[in-house]
N, C-alpha and C positions, 0 to 999 in steps of 0.2 A: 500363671494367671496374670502376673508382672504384665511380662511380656506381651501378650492378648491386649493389653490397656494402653500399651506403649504404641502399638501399631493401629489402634483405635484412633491417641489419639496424633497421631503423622498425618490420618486422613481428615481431620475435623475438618471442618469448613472456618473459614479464614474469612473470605467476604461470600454477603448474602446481599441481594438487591432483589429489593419489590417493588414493584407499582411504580418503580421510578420516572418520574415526567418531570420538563423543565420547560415555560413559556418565554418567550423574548417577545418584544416589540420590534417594528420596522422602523417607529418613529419617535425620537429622543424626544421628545416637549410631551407625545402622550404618554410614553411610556412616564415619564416622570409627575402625570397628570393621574396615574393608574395607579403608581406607588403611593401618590397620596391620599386615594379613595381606599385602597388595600390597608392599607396604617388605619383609617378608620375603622373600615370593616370589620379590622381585625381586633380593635380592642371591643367592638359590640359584637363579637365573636359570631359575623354574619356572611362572611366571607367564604367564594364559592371560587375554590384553585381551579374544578377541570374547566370553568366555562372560559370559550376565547372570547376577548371582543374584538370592534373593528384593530385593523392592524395585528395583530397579534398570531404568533403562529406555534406551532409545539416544535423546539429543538431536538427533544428528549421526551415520548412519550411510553409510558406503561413500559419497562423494561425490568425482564427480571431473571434474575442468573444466580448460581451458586456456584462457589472458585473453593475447592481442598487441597490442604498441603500439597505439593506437590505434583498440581496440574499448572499449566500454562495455556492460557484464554487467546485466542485470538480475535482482535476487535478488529471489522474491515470493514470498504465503503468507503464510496467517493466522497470528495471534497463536499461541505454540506449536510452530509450524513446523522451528524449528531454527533460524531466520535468523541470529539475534544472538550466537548457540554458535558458528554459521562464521565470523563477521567477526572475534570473541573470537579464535577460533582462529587465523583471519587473521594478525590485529594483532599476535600473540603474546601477548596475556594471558592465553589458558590453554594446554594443552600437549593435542591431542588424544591417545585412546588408541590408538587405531591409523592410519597412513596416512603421509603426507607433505606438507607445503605447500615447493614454493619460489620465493620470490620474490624478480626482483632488481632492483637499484636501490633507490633512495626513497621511505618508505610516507608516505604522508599520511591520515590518518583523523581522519576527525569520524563517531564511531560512539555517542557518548552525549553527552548535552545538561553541557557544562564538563570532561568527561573531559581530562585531562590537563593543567588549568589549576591553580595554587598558589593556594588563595582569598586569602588572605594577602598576596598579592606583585601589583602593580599588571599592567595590561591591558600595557604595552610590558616590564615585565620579562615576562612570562609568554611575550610574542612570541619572545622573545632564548633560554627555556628551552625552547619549542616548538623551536625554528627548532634549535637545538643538539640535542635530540632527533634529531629529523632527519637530522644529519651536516654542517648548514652549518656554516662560518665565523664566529667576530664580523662577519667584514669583508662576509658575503656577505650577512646580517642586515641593517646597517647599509643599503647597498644596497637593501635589500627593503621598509626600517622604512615609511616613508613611504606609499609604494603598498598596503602593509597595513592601517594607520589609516585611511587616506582611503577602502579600500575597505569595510572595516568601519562607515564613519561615527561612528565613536569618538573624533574629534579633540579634543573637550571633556571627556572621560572616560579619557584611554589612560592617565591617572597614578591614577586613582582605584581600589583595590583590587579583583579580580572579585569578589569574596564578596558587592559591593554591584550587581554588572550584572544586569540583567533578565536572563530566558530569554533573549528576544529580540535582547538585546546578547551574549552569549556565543556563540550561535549567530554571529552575525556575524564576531566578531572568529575563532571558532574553523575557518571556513569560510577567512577573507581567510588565516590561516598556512596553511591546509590548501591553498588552489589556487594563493594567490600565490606561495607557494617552488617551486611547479611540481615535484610528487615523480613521479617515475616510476610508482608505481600512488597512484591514489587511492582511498579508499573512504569511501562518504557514507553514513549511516544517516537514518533516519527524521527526524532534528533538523531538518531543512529547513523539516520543517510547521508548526515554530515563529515561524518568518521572517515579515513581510509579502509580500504580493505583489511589491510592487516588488522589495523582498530578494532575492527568490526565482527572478525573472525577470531580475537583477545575474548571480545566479548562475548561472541556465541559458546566460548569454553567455559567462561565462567558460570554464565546462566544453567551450563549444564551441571556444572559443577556447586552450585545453589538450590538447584531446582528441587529436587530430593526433599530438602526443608522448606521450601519457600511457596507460594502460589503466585504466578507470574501474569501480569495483562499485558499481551504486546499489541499495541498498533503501529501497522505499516500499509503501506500500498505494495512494497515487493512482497511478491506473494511467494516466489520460494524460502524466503528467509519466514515466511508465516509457517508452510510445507514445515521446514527445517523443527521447529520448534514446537508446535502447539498440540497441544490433545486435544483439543476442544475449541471452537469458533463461533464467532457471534458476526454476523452480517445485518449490517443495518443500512437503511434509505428512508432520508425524510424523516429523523428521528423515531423508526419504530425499528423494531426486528423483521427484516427479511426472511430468516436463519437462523435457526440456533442447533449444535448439537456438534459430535463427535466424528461427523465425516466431514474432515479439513478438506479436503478434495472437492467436496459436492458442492460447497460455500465456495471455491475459490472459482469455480465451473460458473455459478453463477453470477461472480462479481465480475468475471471477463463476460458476461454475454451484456451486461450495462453500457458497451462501447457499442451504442449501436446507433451511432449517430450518424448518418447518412449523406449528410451535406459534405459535398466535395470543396474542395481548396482549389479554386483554379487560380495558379500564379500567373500564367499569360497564355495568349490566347489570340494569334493572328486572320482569324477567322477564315482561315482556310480550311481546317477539316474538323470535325466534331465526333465525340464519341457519341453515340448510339446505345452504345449496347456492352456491359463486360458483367459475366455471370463464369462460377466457377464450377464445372461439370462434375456430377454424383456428391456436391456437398450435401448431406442434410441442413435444416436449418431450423433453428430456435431462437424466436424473439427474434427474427428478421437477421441475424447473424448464420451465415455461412459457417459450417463447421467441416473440420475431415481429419479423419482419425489419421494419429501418423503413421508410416510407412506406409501409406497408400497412395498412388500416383494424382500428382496434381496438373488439374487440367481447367487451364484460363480460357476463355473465349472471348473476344471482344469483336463488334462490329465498329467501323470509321465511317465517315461520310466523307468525300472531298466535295467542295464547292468550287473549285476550280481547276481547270488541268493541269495536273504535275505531274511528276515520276513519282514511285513509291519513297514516302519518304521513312527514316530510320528512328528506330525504336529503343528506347531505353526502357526501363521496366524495373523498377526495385522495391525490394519490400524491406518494410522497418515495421520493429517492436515497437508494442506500447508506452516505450520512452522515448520514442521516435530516434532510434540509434539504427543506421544502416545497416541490416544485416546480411542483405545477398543480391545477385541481381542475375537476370537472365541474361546471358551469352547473344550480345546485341548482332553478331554478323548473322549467327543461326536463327533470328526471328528475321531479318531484312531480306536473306537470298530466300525466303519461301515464302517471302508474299508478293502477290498477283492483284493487279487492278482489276475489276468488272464494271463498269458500267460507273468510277467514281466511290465505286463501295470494297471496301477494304473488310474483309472476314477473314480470323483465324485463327489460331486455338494451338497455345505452348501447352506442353508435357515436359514436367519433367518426374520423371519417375522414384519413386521409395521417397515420399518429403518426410525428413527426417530435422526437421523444425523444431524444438524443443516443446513441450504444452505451452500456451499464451496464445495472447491477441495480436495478429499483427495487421498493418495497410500496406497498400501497393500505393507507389506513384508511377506515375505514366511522365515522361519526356520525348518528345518527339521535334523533330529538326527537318530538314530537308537535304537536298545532297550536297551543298556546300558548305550544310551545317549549322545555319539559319533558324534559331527557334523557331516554333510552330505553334507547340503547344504544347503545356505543363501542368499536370493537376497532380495534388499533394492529397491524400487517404482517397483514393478514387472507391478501393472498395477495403474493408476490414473483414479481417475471419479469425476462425478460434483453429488451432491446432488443439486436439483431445488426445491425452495420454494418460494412465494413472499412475504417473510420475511426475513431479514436479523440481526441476533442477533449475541451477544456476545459470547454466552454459545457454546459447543457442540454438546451438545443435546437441542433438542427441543422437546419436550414431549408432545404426544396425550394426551388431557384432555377432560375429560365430566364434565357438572355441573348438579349438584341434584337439580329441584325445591324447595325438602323440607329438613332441617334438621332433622337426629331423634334422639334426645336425652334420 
């Protein structure tokens, strides 16, 4: 029976949010003109949270979620979204306008990059002011000090004031209070992305190795490390819920199709020849995003206009991730020996076969020169599309494999 209550309660609920909404102002003089009528309102106890007035917008509207022991929340959504207004509200540094949060136990947050460190006061006092935060002990501190430093890699540094730590060392040290006191909820904001890889990859063991006891809210924009970690997702746009629920895949499907901004980048542009025309054959498309599942052959099409008589000029062609990091580019002499002039109209259509592009969003850029090399023309995200897999990895590529039954040596 013990036991039956012991595993009851691993699963309690840790945080609960209802009805939670948070209003901002666009404009400081009314906003603080608003605060003054709400101070009144509020002691004639006539005061009305959901209505806006002018100026006024909802950061944080109606959100509502329950976190148990033991699961890990994924909070996504573009910059805007609301994200940092909930954790704010979370953490307690601001007081939403309408709703509830409750959460019990010990909060752990690393929600801004030095947030709650004394720049002043050395890296182990700052652990002992953390750690007291919190609800520890000197004595349970004392216990922890050690395993903190070492985790943080700070051993030559922990007396040296923060005010002088890299990003990348705050991050650390703020991370080692955060997971090593082991708080009952944790909440991790974007800071991560500041860390090295190795850093980062410290950290995803530990979170594993907490998670068990702990109820976890991660936000990020890299969406395999969301993959990696979360049982459950929260997508939000415009301070409401997009999204809520247990298929991390369907949420992450949907926050790549939000890049569907359409306006090209033209870096230059000699007006000599003009694209017309570039669409990507047998994509589906959703939300005006081109989509193609992977390992199926990818086929560009594009029409050109020339304005005035040249030879065929040469083509570059590359595409980059959604962090805009180069990841491939088409074999420039195999597009140049097979295109043909008509009439000034340039038509033609690369294949390359099995794209094996990892799931994400990525854009094409077009560079184009002439034959002594002479820019032409440039344009940066001409078109964006979604690779579809129901895997979500690190790498860029994802690579078709077969396995041999037999070795032959």
């Amino acid at each position: 029976m013990s036991e039956d209550k012991s595993i009851v309660a691993d699963k309690e609920v840790l945080v609960k949010v209802e009805g939670l909404s948070k209003k901002f102002c666009k404009d400081l003089k009314t906003s603080l003109w608003y605060g003054v009528k709400d101070l009144i309102s509020g002691v004639r106890g006539s005061a009305e949270e959901r209505e806006l007035r002018p100026k006024e917008f909802w950061a944080v509207k109606d959100i509502n979620f329950e976190l148990r022991r033991g699961e890990c929340l994924g909070l996504i959504g573009h910059n805007g979204a609301g994200k940092s207004t909930l954790l704010k509200i979370l953490n307690g540094l601001i007081n939403p306008d309408a709703g509830k949060v409750t959460i019990k136990g010990r909060v752990g947050a690393l929600i801004e990059l030095g947030a709650g460190f004394n720049p002043i006061l050395s890296g182990r006092e700052n652990i002992y002011n953390n750690g007291a935060i919190l609800g520890f002990s000197r004595k349970e501190i004392d216990s922890k000090l050690e395993e903190i430093i070492a985790f943080a890699e700070l051993e030559e540094f922990i007396d040296m004031p923060v005010q002088h730590y890299s990003s990348g060392m705050k991050v650390r040290l703020g991370f080692a209070v955060a997971a090593q006191m082991e708080p009952d909820v944790l909440i991790i904001d974007e800071v991560l992305a500041v860390g090295d890889l190795g850093f980062v990859l410290k950290c995803f063991k530990t979170i594993d190795t907490i998670l068990p006891h702990t109820a976890v809210i991660f936000v990020s924009h890299n969406m395999p490390m969301v993959s990696r970690i979360c049982s459950q997702i929260i997508l939000m746009e415009h301070g409401e819920l997009l999204f809520k629920g247990n298929d991390v895949g369907k949420a992450i499907d949907l926050y790549y199709t939000r890049f569907t901004d359409k306006d090209c980048n033209i870096v230059f542009d000699d007006e000599s020849i003009t694209l017309e025309e570039i669409e990507i054959k047998g994509a589906t498309y959703f939300k005006n995003m081109p989509q193609i599942v992977w390992g199926n052959d990818f086929l560009l099409t594009m029409k050109f206009k020339l304005k005035i008589d040249l030879e065929v000029p040469f083509f570059n062609i590359t595409i980059f991730d959604k962090e805009q990091r180069a990841v491939a580019m088409f074999e420039p002499n195999k597009i140049n020996k097979k295109l043909h002039l008509n009439n000034k109209n340039l038509h033609f259509t690369l294949m390359h076969k099995n794209l094996q592009l990892s799931k994400g969003v990525y854009s094409i850029n077009i560079s184009i020169v002439n034959s002594i090399g002479t820019p032409m023309l440039r344009i940066n995200n001409v078109l964006t599309f979604q690779v579809l897999h129901e895997k979500e990895v690190w790498q860029p590529f994802l690579l078709k494999t077969t396995y041999a039954n037999k070795l032959n040596y």
